[in-house]
MARTORKE-582551 format. One record per residue (C-alpha): y, z, x; residue number from 0. Coordinates in steps of 0.25 Angstrom, whole numbers, m for minus. Layout:
BEGIN
{r {Y, Z, X}, NUM};
...
END
This chain:
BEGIN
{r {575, m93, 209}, 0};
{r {578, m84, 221}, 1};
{r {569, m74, 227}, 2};
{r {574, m59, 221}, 3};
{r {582, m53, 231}, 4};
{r {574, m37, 229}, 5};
{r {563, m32, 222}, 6};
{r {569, m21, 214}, 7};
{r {560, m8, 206}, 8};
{r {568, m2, 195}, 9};
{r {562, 10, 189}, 10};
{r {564, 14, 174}, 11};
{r {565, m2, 172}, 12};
{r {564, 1, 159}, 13};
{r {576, 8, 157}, 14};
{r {589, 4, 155}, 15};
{r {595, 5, 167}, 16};
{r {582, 0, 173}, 17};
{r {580, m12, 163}, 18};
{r {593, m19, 167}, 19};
{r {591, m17, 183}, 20};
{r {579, m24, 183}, 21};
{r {586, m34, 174}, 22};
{r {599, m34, 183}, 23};
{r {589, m36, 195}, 24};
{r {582, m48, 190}, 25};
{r {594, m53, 186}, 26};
{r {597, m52, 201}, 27};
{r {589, m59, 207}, 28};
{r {579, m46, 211}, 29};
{r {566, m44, 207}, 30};
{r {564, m30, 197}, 31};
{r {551, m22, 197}, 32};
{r {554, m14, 185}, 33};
{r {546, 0, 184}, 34};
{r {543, 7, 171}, 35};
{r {533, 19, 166}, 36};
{r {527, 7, 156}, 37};
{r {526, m9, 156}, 38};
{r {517, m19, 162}, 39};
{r {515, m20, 176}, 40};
{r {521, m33, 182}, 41};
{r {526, m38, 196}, 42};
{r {539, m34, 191}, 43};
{r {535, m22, 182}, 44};
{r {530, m9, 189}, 45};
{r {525, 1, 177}, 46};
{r {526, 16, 186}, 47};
{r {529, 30, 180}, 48};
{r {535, 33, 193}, 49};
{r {524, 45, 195}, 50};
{r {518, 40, 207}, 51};
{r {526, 34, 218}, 52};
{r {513, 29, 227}, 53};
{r {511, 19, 214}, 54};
{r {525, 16, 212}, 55};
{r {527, 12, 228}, 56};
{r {514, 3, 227}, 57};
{r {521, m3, 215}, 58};
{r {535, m5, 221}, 59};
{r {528, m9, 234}, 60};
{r {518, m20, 229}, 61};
{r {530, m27, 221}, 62};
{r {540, m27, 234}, 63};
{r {550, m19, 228}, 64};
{r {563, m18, 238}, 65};
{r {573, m9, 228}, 66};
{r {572, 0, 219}, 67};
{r {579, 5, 207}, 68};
{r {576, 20, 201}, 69};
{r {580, 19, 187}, 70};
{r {570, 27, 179}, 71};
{r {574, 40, 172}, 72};
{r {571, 49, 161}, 73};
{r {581, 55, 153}, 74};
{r {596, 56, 153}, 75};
{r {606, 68, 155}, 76};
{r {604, 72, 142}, 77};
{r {591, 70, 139}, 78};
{r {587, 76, 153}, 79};
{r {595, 88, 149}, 80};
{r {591, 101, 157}, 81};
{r {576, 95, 159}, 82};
{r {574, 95, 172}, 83};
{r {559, 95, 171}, 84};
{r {558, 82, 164}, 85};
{r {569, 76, 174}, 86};
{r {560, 79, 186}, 87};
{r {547, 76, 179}, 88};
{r {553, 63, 173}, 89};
{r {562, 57, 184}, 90};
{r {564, 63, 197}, 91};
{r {548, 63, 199}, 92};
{r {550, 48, 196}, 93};
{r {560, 46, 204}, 94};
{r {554, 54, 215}, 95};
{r {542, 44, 214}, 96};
{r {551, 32, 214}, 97};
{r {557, 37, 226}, 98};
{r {546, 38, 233}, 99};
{r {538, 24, 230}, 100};
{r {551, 18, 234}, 101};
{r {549, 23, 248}, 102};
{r {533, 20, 249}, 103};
{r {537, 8, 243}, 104};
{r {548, 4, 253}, 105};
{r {558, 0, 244}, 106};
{r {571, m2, 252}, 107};
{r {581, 3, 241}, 108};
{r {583, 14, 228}, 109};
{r {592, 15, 218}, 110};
{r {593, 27, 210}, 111};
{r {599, 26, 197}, 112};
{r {604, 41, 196}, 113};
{r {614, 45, 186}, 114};
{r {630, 47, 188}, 115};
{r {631, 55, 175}, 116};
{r {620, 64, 182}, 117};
{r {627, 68, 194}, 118};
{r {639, 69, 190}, 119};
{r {635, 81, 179}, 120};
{r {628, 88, 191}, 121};
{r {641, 86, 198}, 122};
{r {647, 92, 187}, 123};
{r {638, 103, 183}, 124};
{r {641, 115, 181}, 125};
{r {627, 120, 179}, 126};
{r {613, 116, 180}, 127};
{r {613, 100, 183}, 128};
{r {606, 93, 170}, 129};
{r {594, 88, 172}, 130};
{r {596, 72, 172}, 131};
{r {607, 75, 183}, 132};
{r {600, 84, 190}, 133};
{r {587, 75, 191}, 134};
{r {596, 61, 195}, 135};
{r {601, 70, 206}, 136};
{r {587, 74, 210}, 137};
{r {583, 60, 209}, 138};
{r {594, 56, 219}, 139};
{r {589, 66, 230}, 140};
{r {575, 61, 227}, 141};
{r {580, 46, 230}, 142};
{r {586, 51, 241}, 143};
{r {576, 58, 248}, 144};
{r {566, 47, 247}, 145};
{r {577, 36, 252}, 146};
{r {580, 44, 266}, 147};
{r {564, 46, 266}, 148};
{r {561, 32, 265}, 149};
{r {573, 25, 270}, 150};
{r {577, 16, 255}, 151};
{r {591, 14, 252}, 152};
{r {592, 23, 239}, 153};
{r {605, 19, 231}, 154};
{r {607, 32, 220}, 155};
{r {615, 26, 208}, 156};
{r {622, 36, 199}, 157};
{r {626, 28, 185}, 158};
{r {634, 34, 175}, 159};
{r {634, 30, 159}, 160};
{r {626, 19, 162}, 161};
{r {626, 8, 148}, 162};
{r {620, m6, 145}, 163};
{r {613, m12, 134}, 164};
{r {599, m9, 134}, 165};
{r {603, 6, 134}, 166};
{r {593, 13, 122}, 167};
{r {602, 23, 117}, 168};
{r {591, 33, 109}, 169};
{r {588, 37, 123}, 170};
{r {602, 43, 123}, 171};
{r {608, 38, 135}, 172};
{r {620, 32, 137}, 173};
{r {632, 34, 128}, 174};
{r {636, 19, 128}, 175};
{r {623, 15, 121}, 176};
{r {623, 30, 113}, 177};
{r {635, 28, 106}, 178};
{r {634, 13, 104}, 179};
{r {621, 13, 98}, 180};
{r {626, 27, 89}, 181};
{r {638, 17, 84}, 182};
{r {631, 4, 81}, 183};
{r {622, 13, 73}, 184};
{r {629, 20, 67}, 185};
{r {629, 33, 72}, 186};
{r {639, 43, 77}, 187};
{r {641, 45, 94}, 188};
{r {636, 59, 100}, 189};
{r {646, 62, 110}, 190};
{r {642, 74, 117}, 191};
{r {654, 80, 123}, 192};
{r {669, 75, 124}, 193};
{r {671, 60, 121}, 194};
{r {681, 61, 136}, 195};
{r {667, 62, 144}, 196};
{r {668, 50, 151}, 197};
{r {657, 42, 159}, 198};
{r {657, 30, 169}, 199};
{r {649, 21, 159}, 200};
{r {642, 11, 167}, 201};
{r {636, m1, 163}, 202};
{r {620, m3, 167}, 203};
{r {624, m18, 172}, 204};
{r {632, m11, 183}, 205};
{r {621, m1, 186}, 206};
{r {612, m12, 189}, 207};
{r {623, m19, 198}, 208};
{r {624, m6, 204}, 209};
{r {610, m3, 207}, 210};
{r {608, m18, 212}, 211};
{r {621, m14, 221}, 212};
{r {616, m4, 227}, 213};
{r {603, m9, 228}, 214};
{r {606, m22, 236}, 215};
{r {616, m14, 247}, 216};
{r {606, m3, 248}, 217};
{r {617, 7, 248}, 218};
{r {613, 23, 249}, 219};
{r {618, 33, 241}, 220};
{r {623, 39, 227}, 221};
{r {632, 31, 220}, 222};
{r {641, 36, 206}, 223};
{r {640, 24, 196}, 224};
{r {650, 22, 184}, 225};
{r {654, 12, 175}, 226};
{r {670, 5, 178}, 227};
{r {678, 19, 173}, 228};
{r {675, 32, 167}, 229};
{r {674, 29, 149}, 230};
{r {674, 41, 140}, 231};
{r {665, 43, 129}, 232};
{r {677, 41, 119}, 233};
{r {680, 28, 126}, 234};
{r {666, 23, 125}, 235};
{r {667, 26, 110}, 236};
{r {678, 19, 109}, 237};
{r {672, 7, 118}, 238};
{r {661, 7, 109}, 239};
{r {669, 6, 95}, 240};
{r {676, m5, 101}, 241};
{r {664, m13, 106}, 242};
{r {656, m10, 91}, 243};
{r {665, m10, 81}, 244};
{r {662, 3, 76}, 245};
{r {667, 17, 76}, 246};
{r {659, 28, 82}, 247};
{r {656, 41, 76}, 248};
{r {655, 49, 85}, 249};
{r {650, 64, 86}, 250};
{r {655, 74, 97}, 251};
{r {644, 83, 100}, 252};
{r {644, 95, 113}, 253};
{r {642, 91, 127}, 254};
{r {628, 89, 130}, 255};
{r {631, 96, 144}, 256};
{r {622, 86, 152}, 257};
{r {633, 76, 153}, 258};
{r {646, 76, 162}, 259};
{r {658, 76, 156}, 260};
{r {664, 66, 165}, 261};
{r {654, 54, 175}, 262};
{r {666, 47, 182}, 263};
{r {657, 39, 193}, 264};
{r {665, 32, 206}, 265};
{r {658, 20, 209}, 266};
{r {666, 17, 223}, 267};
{r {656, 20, 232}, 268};
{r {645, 12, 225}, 269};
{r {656, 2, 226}, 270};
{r {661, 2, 239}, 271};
{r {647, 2, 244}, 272};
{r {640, m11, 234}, 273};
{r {653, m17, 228}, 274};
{r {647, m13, 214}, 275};
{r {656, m9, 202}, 276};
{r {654, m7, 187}, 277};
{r {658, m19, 180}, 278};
{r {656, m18, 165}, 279};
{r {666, m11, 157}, 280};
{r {662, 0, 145}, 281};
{r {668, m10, 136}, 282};
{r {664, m23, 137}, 283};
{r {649, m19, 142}, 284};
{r {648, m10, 130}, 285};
{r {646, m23, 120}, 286};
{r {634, m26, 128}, 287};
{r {628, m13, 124}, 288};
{r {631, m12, 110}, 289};
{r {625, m27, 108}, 290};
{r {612, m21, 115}, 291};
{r {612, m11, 105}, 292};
{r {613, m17, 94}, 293};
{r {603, m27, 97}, 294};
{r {594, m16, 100}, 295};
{r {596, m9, 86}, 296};
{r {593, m23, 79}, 297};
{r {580, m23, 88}, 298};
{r {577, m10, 84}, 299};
{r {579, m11, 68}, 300};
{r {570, m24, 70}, 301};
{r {560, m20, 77}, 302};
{r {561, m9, 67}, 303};
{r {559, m19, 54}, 304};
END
């Protein structure tokens, strides 16, 4: 075996985007120090709550770590709502601490995973930003203060729609795993708003390849991320009926007035500067999330008896 080629943090490694870059990472030859709240410490497992930044720059320091990948987060748009308290208290202190043990630690590159969906509704707004946009955008200011201080190349990624297996949909994010696991069981689809709202559905394996991109060039700056073309909400209704065999039910309710109508990303200056594109289409990567789920039902009714 070869020698890995960086040792990589990942914080929130027990999330899903964070779960599958440290698997993406591994699978790439780098070694991935996974950081979580809870776990059992390990050479390769840091178990930190990100509320103190002299500890976590020891821990990052002591375990060589070159890169590193800010995925943790609390809460969605949704979710978030007009919370701004909890958003401060939950993840830009975090996130400030991560920030900051990156630069005592000396790690030589960032990558923020900030939010596509985010930005774009304060760019939209026509009132008081929602919280979880409002907090990303902070975030990035945060990231970027700490880089110039401590000279690290800081790589700010703004996903949009981001799907995958391994997506839990109780937590009530993301509308491919949503409304697949709300067909497969039976359920009607909650479609807040007009079924034209379209989004730039990005699959997590190009997030990764992304992140890993931007990672190894070391390029600066803030960089709009979507999937290979803008879908609707009807047309991943359909793409879902096709791929299950079923027909949704599907339940119009009002705007929940935290979302953008419209999140059409351009990804050519990500491109021209790394080469990456999105490479899985909505409907043949879709298949692989439906299977997750029902896999993960059957677990569910078993370990339930």
């Amino acid at each position: 075996m070869t020698a890995p080629r960086l040792t990589v943090a990942v914080t929130g490694a027990g999330g899903f985007i964070g779960r599958h870059m440290v698997e993406t990472l591994r699978r790439d030859g780098h070694r991935a120090i996974s950081v979580e709240r809870t776990g059992e410490a390990s050479g390769d497992h840091v178990v930190d709550d990100l509320s103190d930044p002299s500890s976590l720059a020891a821990d990052l320091k002591r375990a060589g770590v070159e890169a590193l990948v800010h995925a943790a987060w609390t809460g969605h748009p949704r979710s978030a709502g007009n919370d701004y308290a909890s958003q401060l208290r939950d993840c830009l202190v975090p996130t400030t601490n991560v920030a900051l043990a990156a630069g005592l630690a000396g790690v030589r590159s960032v990558v923020l995973i900030s939010s596509g969906g985010g930005i774009t509704a304060i760019r939209q707004r026509t009132s008081a930003p929602a919280a979880y946009g409002w907090a990303k955008a902070v975030a990035e200011g945060i990231l970027e203060a700490h880089a110039e201080m401590f000279d690290y190349a800081l790589t700010t990624i703004r996903p949009t729609a981001v799907y995958g297996p391994g997506q839990l949909p109780e937590r009530g994010l993301g509308a491919v795993s949503v409304f697949a696991d709300a067909m497969l069981s039976g359920e009607p689809i909650r479609v807040l708003g007009p079924d034209t709202a379209t989004r730039d559905y990005l699959h997590v394996a190009d997030l990764t390849r992304a992140v890993l991109a931007g990672m190894t060039t070391e390029v600066h700056g803030a960089f709009d991320l979507g999937g290979p073309r803008p879908v609707s909400i009807r047309e991943l209704i359909a793409v879902l009926e096709s791929a299950t065999g079923l027909t949704a039910d599907v339940e119009h309710l009002p705007a929940s007035g935290f979302d953008p109508n419209a999140v059409e990303l351009d990804n050519t200056p990500f491109h021209a500067l790394t080469g990456w594109a999105p490479e899985c289409d909505l409907e043949h990567s879709v298949t692989d999330v439906i299977d997750w789920l029902r896999d993960h039902r059957a677990h569910d009714r078993s370990r339930r008896g």
